[in-house]
C-alpha positions in Angstrom: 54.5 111.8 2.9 57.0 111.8 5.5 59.9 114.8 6.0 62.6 113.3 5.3 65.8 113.1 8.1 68.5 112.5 5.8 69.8 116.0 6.7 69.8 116.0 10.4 71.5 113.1 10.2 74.3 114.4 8.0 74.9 117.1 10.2 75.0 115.0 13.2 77.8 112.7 11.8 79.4 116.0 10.8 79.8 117.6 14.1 80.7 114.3 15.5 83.9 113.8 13.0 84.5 117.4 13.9 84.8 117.1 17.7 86.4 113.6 17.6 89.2 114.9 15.4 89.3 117.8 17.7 89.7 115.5 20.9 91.8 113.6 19.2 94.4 116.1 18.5 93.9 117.5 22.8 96.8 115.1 25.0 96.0 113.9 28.3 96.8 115.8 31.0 96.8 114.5 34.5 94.4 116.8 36.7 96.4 118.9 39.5 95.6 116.9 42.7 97.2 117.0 45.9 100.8 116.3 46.4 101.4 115.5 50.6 99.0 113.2 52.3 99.7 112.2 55.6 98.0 109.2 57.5 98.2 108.0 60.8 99.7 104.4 61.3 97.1 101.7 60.8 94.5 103.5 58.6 93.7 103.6 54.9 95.7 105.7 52.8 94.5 107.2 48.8 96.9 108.4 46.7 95.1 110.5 43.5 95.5 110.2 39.9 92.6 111.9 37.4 93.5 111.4 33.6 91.5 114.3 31.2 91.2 114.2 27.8 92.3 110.5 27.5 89.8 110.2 24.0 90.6 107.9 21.6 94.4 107.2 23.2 95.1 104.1 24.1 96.8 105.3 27.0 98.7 103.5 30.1 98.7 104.1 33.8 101.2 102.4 35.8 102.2 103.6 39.9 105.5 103.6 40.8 107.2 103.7 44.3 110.5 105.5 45.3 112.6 103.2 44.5 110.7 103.0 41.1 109.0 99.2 41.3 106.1 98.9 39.4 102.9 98.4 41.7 99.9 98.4 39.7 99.6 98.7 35.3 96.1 100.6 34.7 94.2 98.7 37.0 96.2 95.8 37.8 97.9 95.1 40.6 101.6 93.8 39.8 103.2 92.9 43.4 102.6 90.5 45.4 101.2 92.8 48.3 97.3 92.9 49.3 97.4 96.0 50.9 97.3 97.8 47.6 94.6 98.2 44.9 93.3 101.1 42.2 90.1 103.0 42.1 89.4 102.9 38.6 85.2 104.1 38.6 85.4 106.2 35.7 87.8 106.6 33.1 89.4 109.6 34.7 90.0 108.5 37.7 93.2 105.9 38.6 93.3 106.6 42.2 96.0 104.1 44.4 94.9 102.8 47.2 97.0 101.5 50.0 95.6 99.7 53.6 96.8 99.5 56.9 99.5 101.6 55.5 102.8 101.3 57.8 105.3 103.4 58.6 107.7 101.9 56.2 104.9 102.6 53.4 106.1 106.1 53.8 107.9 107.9 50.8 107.3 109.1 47.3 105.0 107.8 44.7 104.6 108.8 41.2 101.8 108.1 38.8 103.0 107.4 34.8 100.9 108.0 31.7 102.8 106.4 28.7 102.2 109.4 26.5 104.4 110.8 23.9 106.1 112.7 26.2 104.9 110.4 29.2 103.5 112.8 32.0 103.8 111.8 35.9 102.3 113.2 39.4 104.0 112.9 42.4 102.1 112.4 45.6 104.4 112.6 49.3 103.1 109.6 51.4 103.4 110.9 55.2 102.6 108.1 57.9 102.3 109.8 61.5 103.4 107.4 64.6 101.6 107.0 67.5 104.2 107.2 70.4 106.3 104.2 71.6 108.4 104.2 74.9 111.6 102.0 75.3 111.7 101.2 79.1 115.9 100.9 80.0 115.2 98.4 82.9 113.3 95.4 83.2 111.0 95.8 85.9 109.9 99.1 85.8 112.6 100.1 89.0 115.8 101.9 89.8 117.8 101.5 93.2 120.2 104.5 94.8 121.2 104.7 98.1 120.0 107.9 100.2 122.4 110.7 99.2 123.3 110.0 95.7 121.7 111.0 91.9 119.3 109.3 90.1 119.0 109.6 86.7 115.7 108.4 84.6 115.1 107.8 81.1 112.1 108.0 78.7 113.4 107.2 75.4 110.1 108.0 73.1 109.9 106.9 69.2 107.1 108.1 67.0 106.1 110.6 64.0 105.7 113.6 64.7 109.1 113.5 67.3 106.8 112.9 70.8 106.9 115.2 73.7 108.2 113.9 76.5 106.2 115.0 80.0 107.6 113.7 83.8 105.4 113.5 86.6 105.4 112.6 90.4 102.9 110.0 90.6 101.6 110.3 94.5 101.8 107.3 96.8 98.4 108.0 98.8 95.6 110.6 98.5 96.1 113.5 99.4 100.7 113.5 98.7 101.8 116.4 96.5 103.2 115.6 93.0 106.6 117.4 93.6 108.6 117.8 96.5 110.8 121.2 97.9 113.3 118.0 99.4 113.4 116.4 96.3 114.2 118.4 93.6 114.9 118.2 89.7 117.6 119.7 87.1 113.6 120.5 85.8 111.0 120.7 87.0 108.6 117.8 87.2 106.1 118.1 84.7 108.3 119.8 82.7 109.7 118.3 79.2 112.4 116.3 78.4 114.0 112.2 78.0 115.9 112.6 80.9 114.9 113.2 84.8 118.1 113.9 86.9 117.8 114.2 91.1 120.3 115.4 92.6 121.4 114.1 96.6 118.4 112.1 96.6 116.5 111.7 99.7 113.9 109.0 101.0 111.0 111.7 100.1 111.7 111.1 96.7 110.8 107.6 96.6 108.0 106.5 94.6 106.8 106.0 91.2 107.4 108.4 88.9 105.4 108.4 85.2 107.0 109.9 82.0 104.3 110.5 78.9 105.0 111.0 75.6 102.6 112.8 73.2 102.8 113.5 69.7 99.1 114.1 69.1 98.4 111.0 67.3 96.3 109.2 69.3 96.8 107.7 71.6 99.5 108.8 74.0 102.1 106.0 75.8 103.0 106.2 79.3 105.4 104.4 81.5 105.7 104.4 85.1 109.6 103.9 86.9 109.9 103.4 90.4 112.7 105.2 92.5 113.3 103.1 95.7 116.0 104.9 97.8 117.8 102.9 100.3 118.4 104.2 103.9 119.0 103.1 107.5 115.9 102.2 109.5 113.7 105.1 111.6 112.3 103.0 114.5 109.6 104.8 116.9 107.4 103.0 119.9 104.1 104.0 120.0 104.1 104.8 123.9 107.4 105.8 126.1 105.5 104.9 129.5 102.3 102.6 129.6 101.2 101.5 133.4 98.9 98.1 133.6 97.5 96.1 136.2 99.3 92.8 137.5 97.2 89.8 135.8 95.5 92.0 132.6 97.2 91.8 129.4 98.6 93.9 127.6 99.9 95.3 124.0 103.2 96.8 123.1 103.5 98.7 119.7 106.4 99.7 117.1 107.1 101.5 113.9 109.8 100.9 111.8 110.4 102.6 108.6 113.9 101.5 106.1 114.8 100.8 103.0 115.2 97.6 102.2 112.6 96.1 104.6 114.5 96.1 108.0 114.4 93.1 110.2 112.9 94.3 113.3 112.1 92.3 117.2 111.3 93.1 120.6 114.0 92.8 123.5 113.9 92.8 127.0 117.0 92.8 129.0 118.9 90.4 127.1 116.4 88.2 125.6 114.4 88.5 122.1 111.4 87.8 122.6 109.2 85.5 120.8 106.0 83.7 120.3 105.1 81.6 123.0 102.5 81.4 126.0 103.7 84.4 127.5 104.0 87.1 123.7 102.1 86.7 121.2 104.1 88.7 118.1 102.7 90.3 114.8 104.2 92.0 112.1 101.8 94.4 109.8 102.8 95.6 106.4 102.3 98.7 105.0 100.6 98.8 101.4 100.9 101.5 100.0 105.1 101.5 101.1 106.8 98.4 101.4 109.4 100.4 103.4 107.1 100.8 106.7 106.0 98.4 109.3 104.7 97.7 112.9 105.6 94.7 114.7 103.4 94.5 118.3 103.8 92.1 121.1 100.9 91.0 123.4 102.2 90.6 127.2 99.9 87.8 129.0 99.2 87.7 132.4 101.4 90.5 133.5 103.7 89.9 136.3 105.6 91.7 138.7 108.8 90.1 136.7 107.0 91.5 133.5 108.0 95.6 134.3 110.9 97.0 133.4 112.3 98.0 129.9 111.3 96.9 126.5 113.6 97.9 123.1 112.2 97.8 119.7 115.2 97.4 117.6 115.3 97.0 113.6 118.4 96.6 111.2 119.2 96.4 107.7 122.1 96.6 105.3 122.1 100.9 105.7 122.8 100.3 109.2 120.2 99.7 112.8 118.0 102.0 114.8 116.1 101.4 118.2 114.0 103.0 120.9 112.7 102.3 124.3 109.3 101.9 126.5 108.5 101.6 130.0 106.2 99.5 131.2 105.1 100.3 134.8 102.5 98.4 137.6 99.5 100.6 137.6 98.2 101.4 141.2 95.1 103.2 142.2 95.9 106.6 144.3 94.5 106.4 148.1 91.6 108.8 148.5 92.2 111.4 151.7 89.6 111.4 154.2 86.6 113.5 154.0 86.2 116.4 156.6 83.2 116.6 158.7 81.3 119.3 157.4 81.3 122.6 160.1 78.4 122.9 162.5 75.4 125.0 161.2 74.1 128.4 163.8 70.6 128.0 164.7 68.8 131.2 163.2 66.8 133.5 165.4 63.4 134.5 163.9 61.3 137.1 165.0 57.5 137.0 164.3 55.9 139.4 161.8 53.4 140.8 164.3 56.5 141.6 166.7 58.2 143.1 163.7 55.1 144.9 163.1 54.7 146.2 166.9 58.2 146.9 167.3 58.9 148.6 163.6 55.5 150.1 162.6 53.8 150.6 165.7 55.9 152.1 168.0 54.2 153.1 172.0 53.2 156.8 172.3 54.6 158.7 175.4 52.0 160.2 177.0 52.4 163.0 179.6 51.4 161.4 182.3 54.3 159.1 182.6 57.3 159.3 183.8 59.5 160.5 181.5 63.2 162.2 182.2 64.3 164.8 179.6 67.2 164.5 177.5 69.9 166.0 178.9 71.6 169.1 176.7 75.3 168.7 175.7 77.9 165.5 176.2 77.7 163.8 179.3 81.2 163.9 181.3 83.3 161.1 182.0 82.3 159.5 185.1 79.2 160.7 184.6 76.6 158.7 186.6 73.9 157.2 184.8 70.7 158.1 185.0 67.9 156.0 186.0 64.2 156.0 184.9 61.2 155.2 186.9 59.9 152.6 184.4 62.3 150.5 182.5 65.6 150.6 185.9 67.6 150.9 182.3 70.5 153.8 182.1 69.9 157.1 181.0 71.9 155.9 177.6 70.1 153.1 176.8 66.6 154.6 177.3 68.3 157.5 174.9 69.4 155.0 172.1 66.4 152.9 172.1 64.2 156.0 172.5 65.8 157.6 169.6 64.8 154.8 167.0 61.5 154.6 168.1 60.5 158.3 168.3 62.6 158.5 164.4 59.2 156.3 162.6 56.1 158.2 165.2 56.9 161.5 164.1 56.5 160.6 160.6 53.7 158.1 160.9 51.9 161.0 163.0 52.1 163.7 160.4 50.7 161.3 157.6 47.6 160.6 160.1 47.0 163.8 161.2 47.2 164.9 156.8 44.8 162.2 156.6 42.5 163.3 159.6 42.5 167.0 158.4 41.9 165.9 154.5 38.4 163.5 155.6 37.1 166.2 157.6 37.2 168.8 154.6 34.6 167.3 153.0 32.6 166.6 156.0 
C-alpha cells in the first residue's frame, strides 16, 4: 500500500499562503541605480529603472521627461518618437532606452511607479559635443596692409566647453611655426578664441590653423589665411652679364609684393615685349602667390643690344625696380711667350781621370827635381820661382802640390799598415 502524500502537500500549500501573504504585505521599491549618465552625441543612451518586490501588485511604470510628458506606460511607448523604447526582460527591470540621442535629449528624466505613495528615480541625461567651429569669413582669408593688427577668430561650440589651440601652419618644409618678427598678444600654440598681431609684417603671412578639443572625439580644425599687403621687392638675378655678339641670351627677375605686382622689362624707353627679337615668361610661385620671375630671352645679340636693362614691378602698395648690365664679351689677347734662356754645355771629366787625379796621385821621388818650400810669407814683389819640370810659378806648383801630397800621405800609411799586418803571419 502506498504512503500517502496528503501531508506534504498540506504543508506545501501552507508555506506558500505564508510567503505570498508575506510578499504581499512587502511594497515595491525601485532598486538604487545610477543617477548621471553622460553620452557622447550620436550614440545609444540607457536610462535604468529595476522594480523589487512588485508580487501580486498590479503595479504601473510610466517615464517622464523634464518637462513631465509621458514617454512610455510599462512597456509602451506613448510619443510619437522612434528613438525611444523600454527594456522590459524580466519583471524587474523597466530600463529606457533612447538612440542617437542628441544634444537636445539632454536633461532630467524620472521613472514613476503608481504605488500608494507612488515612488520615482531620477536619472541626469548628459550628452557630450564633439567640437564645432564657426568660421567669421567666407573664404577662409583676412586682408591687412603691412603695418597694421590683425585680429583672428575661432569661435568653438561643443560639450564639454572646447579648448581652443592656434598654430602657425608653415608655408614650405623646413619654415618655423612662429616668428621673433611676427609676434602674438600669446603665444602661438597657446589657448584662446582670439589671435591678435600686432604691426603686422609680410613674415607673418600665411595660413594660420586654430583647433578646438574637448576630448570627445573627434577634434575640428579650421585653417585662416593672413595675406598682408605690401609694396613690391624687385631683385635681378645678375648686375653685369657679358655675351658674345650673335649668341643669345637670358635675362632674369624676382619680384616679390602683395597683391601680385605687375612686372616688365625696359630698356631705354621702351617695354619690351614678345616678338622676334624677346621672347618673355612669367613663372609663378606655388607655394606664395606673392612671388614671381619674369625672364626675357635676347636673340641674336647686337652691338645695339648692350646697354641697360630695368626690371620694374608695381602694385596698389606702391613700385620697385633694379638694373643690369649687359656688356659685349671679348676674349683677352695672350702676351707673347719668351724664348726660353740658352742652356751651358757641362764639362765632364772621365772616372779613370777622376780616379788618377783624386785616388792616385804621382809619387815624388828623389831623383827629380824638386824645389823646397820656402819657410815664412813671401814678400811683395817677390819673384816667382820657377821649377825645372812643369815652367809653372813657385805658387802654383805649392797650391797644386798641397792637394795632392794631403790624400798620399794617408793612402801610404794604410798600405804600409797593410804591408806590415801580411807579413806577420808570413
Amino acid at each position: 500500500m502506498m504512503p500517502s502524500k496528503r501531508p506534504e502537500l498540506l504543508l506545501h500549500l501552507f508555506y506558500s499562503f505564508v510567503i505570498t501573504g508575506v510578499l504581499g504585505t512587502l511594497k515595491p521599491v525601485i532598486e538604487y541605480t545610477s543617477t548621471n549618465i553622460t553620452v557622447a552625441e550620436g550614440r545609444t543612451a540607457i536610462l535604468p529603472c529595476s522594480v523589487s518586490n512588485l508580487g501580486r501588485h498590479k503595479v504601473k511604470v510610466v517615464w517622464v521627461d523634464q518637462w513631465d510628458t509621458v514617454l512610455t506606460f510599462n512597456d509602451q511607448r506613448v510619443i510619437d518618437d522612434m528613438r525611444l523604447s523600454v527594456q522590459h526582460r524580466n519583471e524587474r527591470e523597466w530600463n529606457l532606452q533612447l538612440d542617437k540621442v542628441k544634444h537636445s535629449d539632454q536633461g532630467m528624466y524620472t521613472c514613476q511607479v503608481n504605488t500608494d505613495p507612488s515612488i520615482f528615480h531620477g536619472v541626469m541625461l548628459s550628452v557630450a559635443v564633439p567640437p564645432n567651429i564657426v568660421t567669421p569669413t567666407e573664404d577662409g582669408s583676412i586682408t591687412v596692409r603691412e603695418g597694421e593688427k590683425v585680429t583672428l577668430t575661432c569661435n568653438a561650440t561643443g560639450f564639454p566647453r572646447p579648448l581652443v589651440t592656434w598654430y602657425r601652419v608653415p608655408r614650405s618644409y623646413g619654415e618655423e611655426r612662429a616668428s621673433e618678427s611676427c609676434r602674438a598678444d600669446s603665444k602661438i600654440g597657446n589657448s584662446g578664441e582670439i589671435l591678435v598681431i600686432h604691426n603686422v609684417t609680410r613674415s607673418c603671412g600665411g595660413p594660420y590653423e586654430c583647433e578646438a578639443d574637448n576630448t570627445v572625439p573627434p577634434s575640428m580644425k579650421r585653417t585662416t589665411v593672413v595675406k598682408v599687403k605690401f609694396q613690391p621687392e624687385v631683385n635681378v638675378a645678375n648686375k653685369r652679364l657679358s655675351q658674345y655678339i650673335g649668341k643669345d641670351t637670358i635675362l632674369e627677375c624676382f619680384v616679390n609684393g602683395y597683391p601680385q605686382a605687375t612686372a616688365a622689362w625696359k630698356f631705354g624707353s621702351k617695354q619690351l615685349s614678345t616678338s622676334n627679337k624677346y621672347k618673355l615668361e612669367l613663372d609663378y610661385a606655388v607655394e606664395d602667390e606673392s612671388k614671381l620671375t619674369l625672364t626675357v630671352t635676347i636673340k641674336d645679340i647686337e652691338p645695339s643690344d648692350f646697354g641697360e636693362y630695368v626690371c620694374f614691378a608695381s602694385n596698389d602698395m606702391g613700385e620697385a625696380s633694379d638694373v643690369m648690365h649687359l656688356l659685349e664679351y671679348k676674349e683677352k689677347t695672350k702676351k707673347p711667350t719668351e724664348p726660353p734662356p740658352p742652356t751651358t754645355k757641362s764639362i765632364t771629366t772621365t772616372v779613370n781621370q777622376y780616379i788618377m787625379q783624386k785616388s792616385y796621385p804621382p809619387t815624388f821621388l828623389p831623383n827629380q827635381n824638386y824645389a823646397p818650400k820656402p819657410q815664412g810669407r813671401q814678400g811683395v814683389g817677390a819673384s816667382p820661382i820657377i821649377t825645372k819640370d812643369t815652367g809653372r810659378s813657385k805658387h802654383e806648383s805649392d797650391e797644386s802640390s798641397g792637394d795632392r801630397n794631403a790624400s798620399p800621405s794617408v793612402c801610404q800609411f794604410f798600405l804600409y799598415f797593410m804591408c806590415a799586418y801580411f807579413f806577420s803571419f808570413v
